[in-house]
C-alpha positions in Angstrom: 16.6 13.0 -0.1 13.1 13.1 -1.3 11.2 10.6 -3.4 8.0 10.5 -5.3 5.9 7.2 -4.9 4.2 5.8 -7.7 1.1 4.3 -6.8 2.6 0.8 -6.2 5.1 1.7 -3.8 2.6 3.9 -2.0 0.7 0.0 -1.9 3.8 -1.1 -0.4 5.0 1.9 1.8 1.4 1.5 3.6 2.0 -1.9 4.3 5.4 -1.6 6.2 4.7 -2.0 10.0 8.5 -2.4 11.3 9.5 1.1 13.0 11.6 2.5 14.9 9.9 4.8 17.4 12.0 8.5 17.2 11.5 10.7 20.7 11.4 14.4 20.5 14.5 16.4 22.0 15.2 20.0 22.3 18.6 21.3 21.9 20.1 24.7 23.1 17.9 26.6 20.2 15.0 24.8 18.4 12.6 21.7 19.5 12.6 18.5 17.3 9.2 16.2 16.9 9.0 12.6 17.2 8.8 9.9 14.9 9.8 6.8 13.2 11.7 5.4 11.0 12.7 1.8 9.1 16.0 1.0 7.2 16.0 0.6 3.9 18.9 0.1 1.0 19.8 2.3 -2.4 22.2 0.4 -4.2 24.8 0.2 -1.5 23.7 2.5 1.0 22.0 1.9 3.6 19.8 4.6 5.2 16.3 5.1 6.3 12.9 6.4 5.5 11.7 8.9 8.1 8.4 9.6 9.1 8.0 12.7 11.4 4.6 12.2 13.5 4.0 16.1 12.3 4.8 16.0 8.4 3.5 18.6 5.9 4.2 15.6 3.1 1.7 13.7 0.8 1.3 10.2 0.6 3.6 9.9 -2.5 6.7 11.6 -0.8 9.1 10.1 1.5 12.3 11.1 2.8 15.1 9.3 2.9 18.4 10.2 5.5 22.0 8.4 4.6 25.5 8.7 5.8 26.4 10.2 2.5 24.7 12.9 0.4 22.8 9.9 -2.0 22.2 12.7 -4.9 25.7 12.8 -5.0 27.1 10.0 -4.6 24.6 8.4 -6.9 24.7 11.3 -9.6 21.0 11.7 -9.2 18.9 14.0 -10.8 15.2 15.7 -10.3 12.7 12.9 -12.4 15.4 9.8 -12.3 14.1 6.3 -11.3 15.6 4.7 -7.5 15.1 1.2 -6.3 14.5 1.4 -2.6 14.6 -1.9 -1.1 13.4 -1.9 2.5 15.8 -4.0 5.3 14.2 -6.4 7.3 
């Protein structure tokens, strides 16, 4: 899931120094970049923002990965509000 920063949580985002270092692998058919990531919460899933090294995204975007589908299981729309907390 995507999410648009306000300009405090870009503030924030640019502070966080605590990643996890994501290698590069290739499977059978395509070739996949590395990167990091750090965990964060929404509501009462826990997931993490990812950050490929080679990203066509602005500041203001991240994108989120979770064990569940969060725009469902949240009943999230385009333009609604999310608290991300990040995990330390």
């Amino acid at each position: 899931m995507n999410i648009k920063l306000d300009a405090q949580s870009i503030d924030i985002r640019k502070k966080i120094t605590q990643n996890i270092r994501i290698t590069g692998f290739t499977d059978h058919n395509r070739t996949f970049g590395k990167g990091s990531c750090f965990m964060v919460r929404i509501s009462d899933i826990q997931g993490a923002v990812i950050t490929p090294e080679r990203t066509h995204y602005p500041e203001d975007i991240i994108e989120i990965i979770a064990p569940v589908n969060l725009r469902n299981y949240l009943d999230l729309k385009d333009g609604h509000n999310v608290n991300v907390e990040v995990i330390k």
